[in-house]
C-alpha positions as a Markdown table, in Angstrom:
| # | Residue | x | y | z |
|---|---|---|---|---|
| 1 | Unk | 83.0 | 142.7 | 140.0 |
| 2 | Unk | 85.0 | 143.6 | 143.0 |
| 3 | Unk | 87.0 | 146.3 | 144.6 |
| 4 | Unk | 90.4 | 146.6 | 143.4 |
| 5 | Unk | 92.7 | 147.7 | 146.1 |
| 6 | Unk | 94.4 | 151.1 | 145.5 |
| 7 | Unk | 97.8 | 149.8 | 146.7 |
| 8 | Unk | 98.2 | 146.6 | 144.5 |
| 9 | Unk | 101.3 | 146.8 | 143.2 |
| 10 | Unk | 99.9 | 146.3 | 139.8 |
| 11 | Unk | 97.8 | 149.5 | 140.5 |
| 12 | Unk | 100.7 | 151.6 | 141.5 |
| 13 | Unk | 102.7 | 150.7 | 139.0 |
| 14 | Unk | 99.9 | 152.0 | 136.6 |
| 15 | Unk | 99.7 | 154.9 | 138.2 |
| 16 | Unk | 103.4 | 155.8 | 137.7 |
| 17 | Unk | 103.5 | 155.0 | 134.0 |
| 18 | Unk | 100.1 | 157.6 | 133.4 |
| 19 | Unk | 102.3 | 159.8 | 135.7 |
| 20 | Unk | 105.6 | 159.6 | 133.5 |
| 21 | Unk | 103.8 | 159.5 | 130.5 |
| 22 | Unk | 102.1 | 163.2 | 131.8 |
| 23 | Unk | 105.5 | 164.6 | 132.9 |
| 24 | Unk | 106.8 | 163.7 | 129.4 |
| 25 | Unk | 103.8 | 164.9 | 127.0 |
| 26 | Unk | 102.3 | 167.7 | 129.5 |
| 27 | Unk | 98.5 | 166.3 | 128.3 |
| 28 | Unk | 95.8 | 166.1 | 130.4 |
| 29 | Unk | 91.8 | 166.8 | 131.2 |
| 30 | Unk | 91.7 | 169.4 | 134.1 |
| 31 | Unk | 89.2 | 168.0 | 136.7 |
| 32 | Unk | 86.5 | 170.9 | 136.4 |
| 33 | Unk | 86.1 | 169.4 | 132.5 |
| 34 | Unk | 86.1 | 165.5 | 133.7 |
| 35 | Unk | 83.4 | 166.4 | 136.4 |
| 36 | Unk | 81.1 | 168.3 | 134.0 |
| 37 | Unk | 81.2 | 165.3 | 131.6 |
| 38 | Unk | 80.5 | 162.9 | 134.6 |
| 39 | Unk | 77.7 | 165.0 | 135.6 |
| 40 | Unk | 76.2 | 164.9 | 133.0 |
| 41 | Unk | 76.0 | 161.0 | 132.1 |
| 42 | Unk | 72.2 | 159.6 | 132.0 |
| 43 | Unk | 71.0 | 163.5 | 131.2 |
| 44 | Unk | 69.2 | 164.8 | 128.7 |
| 45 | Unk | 72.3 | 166.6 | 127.7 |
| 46 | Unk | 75.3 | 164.2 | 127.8 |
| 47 | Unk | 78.2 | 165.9 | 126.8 |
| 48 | Unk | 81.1 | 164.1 | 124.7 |
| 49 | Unk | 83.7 | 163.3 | 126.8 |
| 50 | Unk | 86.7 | 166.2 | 127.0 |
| 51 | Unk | 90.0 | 165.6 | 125.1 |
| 52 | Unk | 93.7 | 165.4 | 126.7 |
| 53 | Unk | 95.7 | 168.7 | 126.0 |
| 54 | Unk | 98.8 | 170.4 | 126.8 |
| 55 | Unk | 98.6 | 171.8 | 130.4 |
């Protein structure tokens, strides 16, 4: 698989949909919550992977 360039206009345009669709709902996973889960992939403990909310 290769990289995808961050600047294709394809990937921009993603990017501002997930950001009008956050301006309009207000849901989200706060970083601290996405790191913990990705941290913890492959372990022992895995936890279940954290749910959008109002922020």
């Amino acid at each position: 698989m290769g990289v995808t360039n961050p600047w294709a206009p394809e990937i921009l345009a993603e990017d501002a949909r997930r950001l009008e669709e956050f301006e309009r709902t207000r849901e989200g996973v706060p970083w601290e919550e996405v790191r913990a889960w990705m941290q913890s992939w492959g372990t022992g403990c895995e936890l279940p992977p954290p749910k959008p909310r109002k922020l």
